[in-house]
C-alpha positions in Angstrom: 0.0 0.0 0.0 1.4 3.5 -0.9 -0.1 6.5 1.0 -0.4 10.1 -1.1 2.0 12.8 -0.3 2.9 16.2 -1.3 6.3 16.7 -3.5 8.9 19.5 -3.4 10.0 21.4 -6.4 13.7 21.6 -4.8 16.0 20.4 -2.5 16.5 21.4 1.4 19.9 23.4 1.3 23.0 21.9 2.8 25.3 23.5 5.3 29.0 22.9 4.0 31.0 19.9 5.5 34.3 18.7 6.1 34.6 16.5 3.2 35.9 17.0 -0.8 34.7 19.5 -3.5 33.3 16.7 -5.2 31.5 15.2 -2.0 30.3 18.2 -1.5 28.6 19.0 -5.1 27.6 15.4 -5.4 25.2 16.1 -2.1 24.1 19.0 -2.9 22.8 17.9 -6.5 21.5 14.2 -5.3 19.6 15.7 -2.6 17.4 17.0 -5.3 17.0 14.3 -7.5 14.0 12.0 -7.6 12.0 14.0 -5.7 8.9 11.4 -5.1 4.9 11.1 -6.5 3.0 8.2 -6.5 3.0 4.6 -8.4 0.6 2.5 -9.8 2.6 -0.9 -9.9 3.5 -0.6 -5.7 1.6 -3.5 -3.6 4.1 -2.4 -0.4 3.9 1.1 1.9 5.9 3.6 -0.5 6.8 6.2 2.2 7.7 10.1 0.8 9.3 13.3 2.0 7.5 15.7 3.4 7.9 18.1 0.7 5.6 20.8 -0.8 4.5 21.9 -4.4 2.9 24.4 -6.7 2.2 21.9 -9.7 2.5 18.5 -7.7 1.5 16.8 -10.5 4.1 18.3 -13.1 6.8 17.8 -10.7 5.8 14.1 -10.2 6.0 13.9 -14.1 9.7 15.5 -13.5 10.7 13.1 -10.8 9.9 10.1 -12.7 12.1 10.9 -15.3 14.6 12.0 -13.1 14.3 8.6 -11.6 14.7 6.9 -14.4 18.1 8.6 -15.7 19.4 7.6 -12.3 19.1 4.3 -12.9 19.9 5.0 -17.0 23.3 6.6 -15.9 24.1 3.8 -13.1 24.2 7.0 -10.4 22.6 5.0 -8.4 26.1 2.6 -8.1 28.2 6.3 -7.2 25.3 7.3 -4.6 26.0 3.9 -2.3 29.6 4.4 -1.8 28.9 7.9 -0.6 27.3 6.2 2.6 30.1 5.5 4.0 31.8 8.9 3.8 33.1 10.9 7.0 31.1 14.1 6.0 27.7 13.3 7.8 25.9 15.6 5.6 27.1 13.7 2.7 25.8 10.9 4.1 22.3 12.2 5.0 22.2 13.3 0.5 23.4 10.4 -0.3 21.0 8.5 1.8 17.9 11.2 0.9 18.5 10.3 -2.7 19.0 6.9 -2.1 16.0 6.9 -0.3 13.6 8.6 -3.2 16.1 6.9 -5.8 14.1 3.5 -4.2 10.6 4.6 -4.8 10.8 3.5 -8.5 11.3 -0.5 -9.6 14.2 0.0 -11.7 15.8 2.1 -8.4 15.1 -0.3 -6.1 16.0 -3.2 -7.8 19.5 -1.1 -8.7 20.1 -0.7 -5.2 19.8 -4.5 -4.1 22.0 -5.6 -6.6 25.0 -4.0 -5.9 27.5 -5.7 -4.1 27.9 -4.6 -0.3 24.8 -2.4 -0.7 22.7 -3.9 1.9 25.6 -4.5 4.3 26.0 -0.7 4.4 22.2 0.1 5.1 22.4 -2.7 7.4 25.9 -1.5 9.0 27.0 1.5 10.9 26.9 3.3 7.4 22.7 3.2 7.2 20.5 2.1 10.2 23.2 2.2 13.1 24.4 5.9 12.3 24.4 8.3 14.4 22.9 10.7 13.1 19.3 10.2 13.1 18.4 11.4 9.6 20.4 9.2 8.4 18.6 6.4 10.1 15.5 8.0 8.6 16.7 7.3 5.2 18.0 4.1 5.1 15.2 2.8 6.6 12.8 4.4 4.2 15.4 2.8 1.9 14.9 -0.3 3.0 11.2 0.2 3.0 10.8 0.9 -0.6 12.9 -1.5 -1.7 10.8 -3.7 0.6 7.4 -2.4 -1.1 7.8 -4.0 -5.0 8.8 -7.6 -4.6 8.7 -10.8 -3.1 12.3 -11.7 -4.2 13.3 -8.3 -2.8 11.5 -9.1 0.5 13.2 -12.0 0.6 16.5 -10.7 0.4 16.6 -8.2 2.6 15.2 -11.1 5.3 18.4 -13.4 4.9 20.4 -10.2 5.1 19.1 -9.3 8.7 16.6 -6.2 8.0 13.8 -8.1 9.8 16.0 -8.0 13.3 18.5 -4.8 12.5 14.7 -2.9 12.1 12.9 -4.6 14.9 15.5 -3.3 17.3 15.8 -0.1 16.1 12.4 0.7 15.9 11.9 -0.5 19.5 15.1 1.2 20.5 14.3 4.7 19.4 10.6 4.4 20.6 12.3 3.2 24.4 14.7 5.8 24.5 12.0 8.7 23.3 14.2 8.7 19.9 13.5 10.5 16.5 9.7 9.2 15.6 10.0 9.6 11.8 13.2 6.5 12.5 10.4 4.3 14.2 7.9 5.4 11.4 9.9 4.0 8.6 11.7 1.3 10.4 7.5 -0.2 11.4 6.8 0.5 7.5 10.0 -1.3 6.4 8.9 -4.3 8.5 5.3 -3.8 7.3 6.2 -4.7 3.8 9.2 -7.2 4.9 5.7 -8.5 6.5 3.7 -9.1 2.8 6.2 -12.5 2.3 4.9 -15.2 4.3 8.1 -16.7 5.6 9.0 -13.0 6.8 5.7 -13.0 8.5 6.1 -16.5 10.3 9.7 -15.0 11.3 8.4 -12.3 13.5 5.8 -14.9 15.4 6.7 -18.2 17.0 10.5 -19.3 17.3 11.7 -21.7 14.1 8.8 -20.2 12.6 10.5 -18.5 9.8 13.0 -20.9 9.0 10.8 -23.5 7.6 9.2 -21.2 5.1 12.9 -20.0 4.0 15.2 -22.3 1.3 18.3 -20.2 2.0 21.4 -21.3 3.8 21.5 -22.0 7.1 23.0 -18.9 8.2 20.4 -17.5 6.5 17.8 -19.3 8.6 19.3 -18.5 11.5 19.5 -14.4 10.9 15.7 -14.8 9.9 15.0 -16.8 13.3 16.4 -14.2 15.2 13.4 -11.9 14.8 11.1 -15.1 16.1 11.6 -14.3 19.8 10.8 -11.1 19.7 9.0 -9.6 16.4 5.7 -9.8 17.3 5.8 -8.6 21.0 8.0 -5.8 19.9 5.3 -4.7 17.4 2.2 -5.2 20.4 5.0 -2.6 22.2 5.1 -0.3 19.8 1.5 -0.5 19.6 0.6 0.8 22.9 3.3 3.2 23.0 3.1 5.2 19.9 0.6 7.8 19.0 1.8 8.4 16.1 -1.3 7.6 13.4 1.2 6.1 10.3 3.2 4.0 12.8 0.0 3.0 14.7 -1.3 2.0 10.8 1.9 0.1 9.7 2.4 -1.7 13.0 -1.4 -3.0 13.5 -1.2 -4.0 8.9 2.1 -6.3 10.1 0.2 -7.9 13.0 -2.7 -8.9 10.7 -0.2 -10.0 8.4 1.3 -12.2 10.7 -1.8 -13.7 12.1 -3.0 -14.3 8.5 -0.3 -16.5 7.6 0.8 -18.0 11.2 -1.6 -20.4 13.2 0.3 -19.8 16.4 0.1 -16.5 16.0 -3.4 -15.8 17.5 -2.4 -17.3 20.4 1.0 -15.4 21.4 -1.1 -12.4 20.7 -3.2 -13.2 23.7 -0.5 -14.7 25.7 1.6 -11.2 25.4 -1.3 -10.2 26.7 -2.2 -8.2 23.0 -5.9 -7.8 23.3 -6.0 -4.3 25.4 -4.0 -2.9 22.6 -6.6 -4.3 20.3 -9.6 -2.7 21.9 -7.2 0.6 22.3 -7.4 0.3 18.0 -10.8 0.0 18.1 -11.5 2.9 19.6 -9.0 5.3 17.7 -10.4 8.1 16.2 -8.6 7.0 12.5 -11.0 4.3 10.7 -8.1 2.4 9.3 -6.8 1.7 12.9 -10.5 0.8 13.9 -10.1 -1.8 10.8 -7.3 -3.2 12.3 -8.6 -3.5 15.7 -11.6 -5.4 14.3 -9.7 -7.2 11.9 -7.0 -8.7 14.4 -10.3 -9.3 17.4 -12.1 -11.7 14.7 -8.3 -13.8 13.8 -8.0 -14.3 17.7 -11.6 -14.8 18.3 -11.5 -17.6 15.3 -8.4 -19.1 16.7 -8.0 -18.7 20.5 -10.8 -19.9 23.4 -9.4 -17.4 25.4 -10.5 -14.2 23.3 -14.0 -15.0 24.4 -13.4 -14.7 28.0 -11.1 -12.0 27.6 -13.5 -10.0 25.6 -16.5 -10.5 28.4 -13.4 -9.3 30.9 -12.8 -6.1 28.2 -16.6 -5.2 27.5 -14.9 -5.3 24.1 -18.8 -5.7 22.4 -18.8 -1.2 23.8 -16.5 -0.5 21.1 -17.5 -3.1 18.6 -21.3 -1.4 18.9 -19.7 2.2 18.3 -17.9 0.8 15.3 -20.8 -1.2 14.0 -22.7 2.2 14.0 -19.8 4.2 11.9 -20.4 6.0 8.5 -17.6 4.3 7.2 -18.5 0.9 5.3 -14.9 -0.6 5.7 -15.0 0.4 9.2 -18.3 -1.6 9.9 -17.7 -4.4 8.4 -14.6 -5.4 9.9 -16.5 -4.5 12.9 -19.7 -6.7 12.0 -17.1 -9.5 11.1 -15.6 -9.2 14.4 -18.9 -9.8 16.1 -19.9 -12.8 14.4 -16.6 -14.6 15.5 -17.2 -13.4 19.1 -20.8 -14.9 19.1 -19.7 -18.3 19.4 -20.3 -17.9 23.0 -24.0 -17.3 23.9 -22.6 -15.1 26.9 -21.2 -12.2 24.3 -24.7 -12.1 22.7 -26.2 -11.2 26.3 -23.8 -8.5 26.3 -23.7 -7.8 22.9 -27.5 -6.6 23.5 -27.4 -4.8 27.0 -25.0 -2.7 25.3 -27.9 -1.7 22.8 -26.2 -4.1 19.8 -29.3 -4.9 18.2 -31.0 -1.7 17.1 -27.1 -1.1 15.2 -27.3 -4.1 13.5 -30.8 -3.6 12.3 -30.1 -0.5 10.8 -27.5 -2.6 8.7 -30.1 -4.3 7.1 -30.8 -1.8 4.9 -27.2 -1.7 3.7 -26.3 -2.6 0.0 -23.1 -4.6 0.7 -23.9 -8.1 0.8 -21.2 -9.4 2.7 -22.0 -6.9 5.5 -25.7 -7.7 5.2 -24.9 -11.2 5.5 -23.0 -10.7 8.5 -25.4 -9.0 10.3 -27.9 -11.1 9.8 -25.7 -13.7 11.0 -25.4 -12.2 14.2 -29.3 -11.7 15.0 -29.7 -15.3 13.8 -27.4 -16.1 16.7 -29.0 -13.9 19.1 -32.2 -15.2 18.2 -31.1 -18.7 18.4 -29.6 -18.6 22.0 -30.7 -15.5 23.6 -34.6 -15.4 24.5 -34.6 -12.0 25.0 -32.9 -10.6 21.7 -36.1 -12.2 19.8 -38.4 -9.4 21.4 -35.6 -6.7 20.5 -35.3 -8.0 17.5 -39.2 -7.2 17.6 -39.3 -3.8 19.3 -35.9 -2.7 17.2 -37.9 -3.3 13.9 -36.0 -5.8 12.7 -38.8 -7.8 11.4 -39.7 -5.6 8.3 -36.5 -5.9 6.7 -36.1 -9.4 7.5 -39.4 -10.4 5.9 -38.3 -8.2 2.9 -35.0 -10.0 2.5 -36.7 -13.1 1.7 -37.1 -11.8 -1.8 -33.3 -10.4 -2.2 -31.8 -11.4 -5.2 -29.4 -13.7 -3.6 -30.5 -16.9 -1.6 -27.9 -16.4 0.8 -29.7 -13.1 2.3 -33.0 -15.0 2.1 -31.6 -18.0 3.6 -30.2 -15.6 6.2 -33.3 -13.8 6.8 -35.1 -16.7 7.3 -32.9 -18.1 9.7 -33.4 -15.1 11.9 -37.4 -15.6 11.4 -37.0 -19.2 12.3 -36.1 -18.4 15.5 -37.0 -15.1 16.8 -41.1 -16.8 15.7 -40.3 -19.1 19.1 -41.7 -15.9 20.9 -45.7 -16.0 20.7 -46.1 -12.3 20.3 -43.3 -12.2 17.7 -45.4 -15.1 15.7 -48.4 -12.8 15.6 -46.2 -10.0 13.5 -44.2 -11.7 11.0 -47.4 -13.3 10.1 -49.0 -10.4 9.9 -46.3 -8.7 7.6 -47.0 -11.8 4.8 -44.6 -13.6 5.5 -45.9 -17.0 5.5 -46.6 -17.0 1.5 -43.2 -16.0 1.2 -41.5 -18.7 3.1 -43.5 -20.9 1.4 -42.3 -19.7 -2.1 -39.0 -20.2 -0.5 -39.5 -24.3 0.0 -39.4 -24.9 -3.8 -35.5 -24.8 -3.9 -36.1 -28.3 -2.2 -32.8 -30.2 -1.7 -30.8 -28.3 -4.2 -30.1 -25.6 -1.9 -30.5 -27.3 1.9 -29.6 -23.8 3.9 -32.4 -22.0 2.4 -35.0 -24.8 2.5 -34.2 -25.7 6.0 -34.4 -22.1 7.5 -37.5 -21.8 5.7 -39.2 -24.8 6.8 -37.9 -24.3 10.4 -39.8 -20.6 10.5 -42.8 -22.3 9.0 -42.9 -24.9 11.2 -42.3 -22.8 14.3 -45.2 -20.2 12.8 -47.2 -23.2 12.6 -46.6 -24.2 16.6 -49.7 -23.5 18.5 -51.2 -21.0 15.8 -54.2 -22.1 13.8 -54.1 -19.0 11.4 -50.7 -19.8 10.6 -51.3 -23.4 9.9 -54.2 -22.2 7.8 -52.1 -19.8 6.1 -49.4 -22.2 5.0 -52.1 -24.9 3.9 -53.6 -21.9 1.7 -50.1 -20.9 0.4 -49.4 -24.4 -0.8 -46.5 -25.2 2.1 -47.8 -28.4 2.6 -47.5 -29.8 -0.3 -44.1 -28.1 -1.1 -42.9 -29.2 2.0 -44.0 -33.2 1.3 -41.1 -34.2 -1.0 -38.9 -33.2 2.1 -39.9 -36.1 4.7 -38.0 -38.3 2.9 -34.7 -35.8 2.5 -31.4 -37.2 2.9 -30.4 -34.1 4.5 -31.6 -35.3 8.2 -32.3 -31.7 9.5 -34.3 -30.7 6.8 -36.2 -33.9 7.2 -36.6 -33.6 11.3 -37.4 -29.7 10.6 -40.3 -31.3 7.8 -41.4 -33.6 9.9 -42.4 -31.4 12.6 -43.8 -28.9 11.1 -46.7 -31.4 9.5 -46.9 -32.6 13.5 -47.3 -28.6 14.4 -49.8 -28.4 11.5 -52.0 -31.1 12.5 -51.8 -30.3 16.5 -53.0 -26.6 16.2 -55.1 -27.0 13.0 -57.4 -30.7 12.9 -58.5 -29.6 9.5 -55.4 -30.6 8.1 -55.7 -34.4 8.6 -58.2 -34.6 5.7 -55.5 -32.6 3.6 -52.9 -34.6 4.2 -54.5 -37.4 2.8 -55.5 -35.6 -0.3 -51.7 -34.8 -0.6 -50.7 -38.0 -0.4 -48.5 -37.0 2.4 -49.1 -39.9 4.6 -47.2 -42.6 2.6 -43.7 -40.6 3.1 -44.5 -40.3 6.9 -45.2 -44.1 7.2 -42.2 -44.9 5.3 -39.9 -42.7 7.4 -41.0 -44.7 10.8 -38.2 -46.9 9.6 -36.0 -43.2 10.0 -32.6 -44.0 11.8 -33.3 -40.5 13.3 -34.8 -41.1 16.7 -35.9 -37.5 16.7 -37.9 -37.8 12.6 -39.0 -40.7 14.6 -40.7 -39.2 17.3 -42.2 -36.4 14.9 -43.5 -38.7 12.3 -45.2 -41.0 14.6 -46.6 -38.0 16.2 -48.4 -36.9 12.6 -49.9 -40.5 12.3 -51.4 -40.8 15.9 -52.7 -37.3 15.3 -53.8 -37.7 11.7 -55.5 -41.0 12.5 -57.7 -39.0 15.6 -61.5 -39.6 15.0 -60.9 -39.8 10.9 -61.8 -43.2 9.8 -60.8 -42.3 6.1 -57.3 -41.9 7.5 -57.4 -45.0 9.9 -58.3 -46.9 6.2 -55.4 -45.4 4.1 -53.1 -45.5 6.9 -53.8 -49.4 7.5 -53.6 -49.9 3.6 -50.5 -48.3 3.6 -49.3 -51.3 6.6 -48.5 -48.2 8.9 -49.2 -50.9 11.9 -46.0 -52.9 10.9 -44.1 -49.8 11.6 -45.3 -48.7 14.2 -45.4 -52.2 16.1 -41.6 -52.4 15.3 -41.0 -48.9 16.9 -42.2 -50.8 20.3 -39.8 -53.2 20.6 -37.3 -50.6 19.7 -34.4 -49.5 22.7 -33.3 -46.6 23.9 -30.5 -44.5 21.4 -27.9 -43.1 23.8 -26.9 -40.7 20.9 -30.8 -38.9 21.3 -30.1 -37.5 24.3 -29.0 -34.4 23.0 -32.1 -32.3 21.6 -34.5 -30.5 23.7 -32.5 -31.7 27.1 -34.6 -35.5 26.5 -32.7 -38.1 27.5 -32.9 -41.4 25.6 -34.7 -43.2 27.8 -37.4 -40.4 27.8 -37.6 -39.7 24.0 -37.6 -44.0 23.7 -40.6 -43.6 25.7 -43.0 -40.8 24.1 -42.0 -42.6 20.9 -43.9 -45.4 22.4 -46.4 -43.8 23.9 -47.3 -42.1 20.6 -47.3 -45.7 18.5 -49.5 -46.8 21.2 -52.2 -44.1 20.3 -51.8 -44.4 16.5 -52.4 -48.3 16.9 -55.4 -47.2 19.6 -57.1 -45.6 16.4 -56.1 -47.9 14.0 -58.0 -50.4 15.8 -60.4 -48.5 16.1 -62.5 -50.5 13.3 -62.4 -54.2 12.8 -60.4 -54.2 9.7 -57.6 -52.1 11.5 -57.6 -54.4 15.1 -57.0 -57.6 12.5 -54.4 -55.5 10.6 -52.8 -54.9 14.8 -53.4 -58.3 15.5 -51.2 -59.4 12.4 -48.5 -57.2 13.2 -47.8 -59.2 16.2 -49.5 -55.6 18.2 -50.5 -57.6 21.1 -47.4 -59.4 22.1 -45.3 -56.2 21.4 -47.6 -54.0 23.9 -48.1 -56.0 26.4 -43.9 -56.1 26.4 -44.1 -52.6 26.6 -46.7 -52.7 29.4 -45.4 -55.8 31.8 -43.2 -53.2 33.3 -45.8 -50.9 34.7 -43.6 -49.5 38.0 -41.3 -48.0 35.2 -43.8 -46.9 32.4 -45.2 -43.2 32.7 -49.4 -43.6 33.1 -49.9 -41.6 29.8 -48.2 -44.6 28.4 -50.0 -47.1 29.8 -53.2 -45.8 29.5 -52.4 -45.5 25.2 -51.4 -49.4 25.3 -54.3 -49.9 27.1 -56.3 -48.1 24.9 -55.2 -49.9 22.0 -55.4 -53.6 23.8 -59.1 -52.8 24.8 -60.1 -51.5 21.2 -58.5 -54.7 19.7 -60.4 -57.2 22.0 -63.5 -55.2 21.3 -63.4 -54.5 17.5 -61.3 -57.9 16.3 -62.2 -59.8 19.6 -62.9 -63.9 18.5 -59.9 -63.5 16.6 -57.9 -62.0 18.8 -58.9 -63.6 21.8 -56.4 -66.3 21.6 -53.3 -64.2 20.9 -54.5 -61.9 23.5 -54.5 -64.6 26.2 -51.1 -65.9 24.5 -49.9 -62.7 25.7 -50.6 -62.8 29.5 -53.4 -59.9 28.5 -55.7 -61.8 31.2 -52.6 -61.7 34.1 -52.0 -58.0 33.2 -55.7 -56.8 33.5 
């Protein structure tokens, strides 16, 4: 990255020194030369003189050229001898046209390739001068160089410039030295920084050398920098105030914890993260960047950031930054927040500090990414914060979100549908998105099917949760055709999507009877008797849940259900154990999902045997044996679950009773009663 800077027309004038006529005219005319402007080509922090201009961009034009005859009449090769030369203000020219010499390729590339070039900006003669200008230069030297290439990058790693910077930056900034030194000595290690291996260098120690295929020596001068590089850089952080240092030094740390996995973790171990809020809440939006940017790489990779940032009240500044009128600025920040929301602890905070109404005004944002994010985040508040779904509410983040499920990308309406799915767990909240149309919208939304799982799935989960202890929303999605574009999902091989499809035809039958008839003019029953066979205790539970309610006082769908041999299926789920891996939804145990599953068979066979027909069609399933297994253990059984095998046993001996009076008594039905 290259910053933009003013340009001088002509050189600062030199007082006389005790050095040659020709050291002496060579300063004074180098000094001037190459004066700097800005190029296109630089991916590194090009740093320039302070230096003013009536027609900046005619002198640029000037300087370029100028530039390039330096390099055209190898002056470049008689300016680097001129470093080391007894005359300090030789040395500062030489060094100041050195320096703006650099800012072109053809210049920088010059300077590298000259034998015992580096060694002198490295030496006494550059960096370790004493005089502090000249340790300006050379480091801005350094830095430009640093700025156009890997391969030059590299270089000036093996030759030491990582270390040799690192402690002069932290030297003068200790010792209250010259600021513009530790200005270009951060920026030099800010582009050394864009290489990977020079990166890994200034983390972990024997970090850099891997990445490196240079000598040994060269390994080891890399490696130097491991011990310290990083630290150093969190020092100068909370020590500077200076804006361009602050900028260069926070760009290197990201840099670092981009490319090194250890990284993150030394950063909170250094104890890094107060400097990191301290960015955050600069008054420069390219340090609030930072700030964000480096809280979401720890948050990603360290446990620790979560606590720490409960300890920090870090979601304060994140909510300030959220709310900037910067975009860059808020999305690093929105970013930020969706790593930290992991933990259902930082959403709580997250909202007492007023998080919610900020990220609802983000919804109306035209940046997708950002838009994403923050929908992201109220998903998760939604999802594990009971509150946030009535804030959500009051906030008026429901308009937009039923809006969004029309944006042009899926992943928004996906998104948006997310957050509906579970800020509609709150009655009251229910009542509104249903009222803003959104029901015939979700249920537009179900045609994607399997094709596109995220979308489907937080569609069907709104619907079904709409549909959960709401007759006009069951109503509604029958109308809008939800049903029956929900249907082809019982039997998806995405098991969510089939649990999520599976109750919501349970929470459509519950809170609206009506629908039994329509489920049989869908056709919907055959895919819920096939999946009783489900390996899914949970689609399970659900499905049986649809029959024993579907089969209530309908004899039309006792008949279909018994022609479709539901009772074979749902005998089998009797005999059935106990899945330790269930125990994880709802807080059920296995023993106490095993159970209702039960209890629920024994109901749907109770109406199944309802008519003779159905009680054979028990009978033949091997029904009696199974429930009376089920029953013989009456201390342990719940009473709701005895009274539906009981149910079921008495409608079998009354509706199929010659028949079944033998199998009955085979049983032990007589000992049990």
């Amino acid at each position: 990255r290259w910053r933009p800077s003013i340009v001088r027309a002509a050189a600062r004038s030199l007082r006389p020194a005790r050095s040659s006529a020709a050291e002496r005219s060579s300063s004074a005319g180098f000094s001037m030369l190459a004066t700097t402007g800005a190029t296109n080509y630089i991916d590194g922090d090009i740093r320039y003189e302070d230096i003013e201009s009536a027609e900046p961009e005619k002198d640029e034009a000037k300087a370029v050229r100028v530039r390039k005859a330096l390099v055209d009449l190898d002056v470049v090769s008689a300016l680097v001898p001129l470093l080391s030369s007894a005359a300090t203000e030789v040395v500062v020219s030489a060094s100041g046209a050195l320096f703006n010499a650099a800012l072109g390729l053809a210049g920088a590339e010059r300077i590298r390739s000259l034998d015992g070039a580096l060694p002198l900006l490295l030496g006494k003669c550059g960096i370790a001068h004493a005089d502090a200008r000249v340790r300006a230069n050379t480091a801005g030297i350094l830095q430009n160089v640093a700025a156009h290439c890997d391969a030059a990058r590299e270089q000036l790693a093996v030759a030491g410039a990582l270390s040799a910077l690192l402690d002069l930056a932290t030297r003068e900034a200790a010792e209250t030295g010259d600021v513009n030194v530790v200005a270009r000595c951060v920026s030099a290690i800010n582009n050394l920084a864009l290489l990977p291996a020079n990166a890994r260098a200034l983390c972990a120690p024997g970090a850099g050398q891997e990445a490196q295929d240079a000598a040994q020596l060269a390994d080891a001068q890399i490696g130097r920098t491991a011990r310290s590089g990083l630290g150093s850089l969190l020092e100068l952080l909370g020590s500077v105030e200076r804006e361009d240092v602050l900028e260069d030094a926070s760009l290197a740390v990201v840099q670092i914890l981009r490319v090194e996995v250890d990284a993150c973790a030394e950063l909170v171990t250094l104890e890094g993260l107060p400097v990191v809020k301290s960015l955050m809440a600069h008054m420069d939006e390219e340090l609030q960047v930072r700030g964000c940017q480096l809280l979401q790489l720890c948050a990603k990779s360290d446990v620790r950031t979560h606590a720490a940032a409960l300890e920090l009240a870090l979601e304060l500044p994140l909510v300030e930054r959220l709310g900037s009128a910067a975009e860059e600025v808020q999305e690093a920040a929105v970013l930020a927040t969706t790593a930290l929301f992991v933990r259902p602890q930082f959403g709580r905070a997250f909202r007492k500090a007023e998080g919610i109404s900020v990220l609802v005004e983000l919804l109306s944002s035209q940046d997708e990414s950002l838009l994403a994010a923050a929908l992201y985040c109220l998903g998760q508040l939604a999802a594990t914060d009971t509150p946030s779904r009535a804030r959500i509410r009051d906030d008026g983040g429901l308009e937009p979100m039923a809006r969004l499920l029309t944006h042009g990308s899926t992943r928004i309406a996906a998104a948006a549908a997310h957050v509906l799915r579970f800020s509609a767990e709150n009655e009251e909240v229910k009542r509104v998105i249903r009222e803003l149309g959104a029901i015939p919208t979700l249920c537009k939304l179900l045609a994607a099917g399997e094709a596109d799982t995220l979308l489907t799935t937080a569609a069907t989960g709104a619907l079904s949760n709409l549909c959960l202890h709401e007759p006009e929303g069951c109503a509604l999605v029958r109308r809008a055709g939800g049903l029956e574009a929900a249907m082809p999902q019982l039997l998806a091989q995405n098991g969510l999507l089939a649990l999520l499809t599976a109750q919501l035809f349970e929470r459509a039958v519950v809170s609206a009877p009506d629908n039994r008839a329509h489920f049989r003019m869908i056709g919907a029953l055959g895919p819920l008797v096939r999946q009783l066979g489900a390996t899914d205790a949970h689609i399970r539970l659900a499905v049986v849940g649809v029959l024993a309610q579907a089969a209530h006082l309908d004899p039309p769908n006792q008949v279909r259900l018994r022609e479709l041999g539901a009772a074979l299926g749902l005998v089998a789920l009797l005999a059935l154990p106990a899945e330790p891996e269930a125990a994880h939804t709802e807080g059920s145990s296995a023993a106490e999902l095993s159970l209702e599953t039960k209890r629920r068979a024994c109901w749907a066979l109770s109406h199944l045997a309802c008519e003779p027909i159905g009680a054979a069609a028990v009978r033949e399933a091997g029904g009696h044996a199974a429930l009376l297994a089920v029953l013989s253990e009456s201390s342990k059984v719940p009473p709701l679950l005895v009274a539906a095998g009981t149910s079921c046993l008495f409608n079998c001996a009354m509706n199929d009773g010659r028949q079944s009076a033998n199998t009955l008594r085979a049983a032990g039905a007589v000992g049990f009663a």
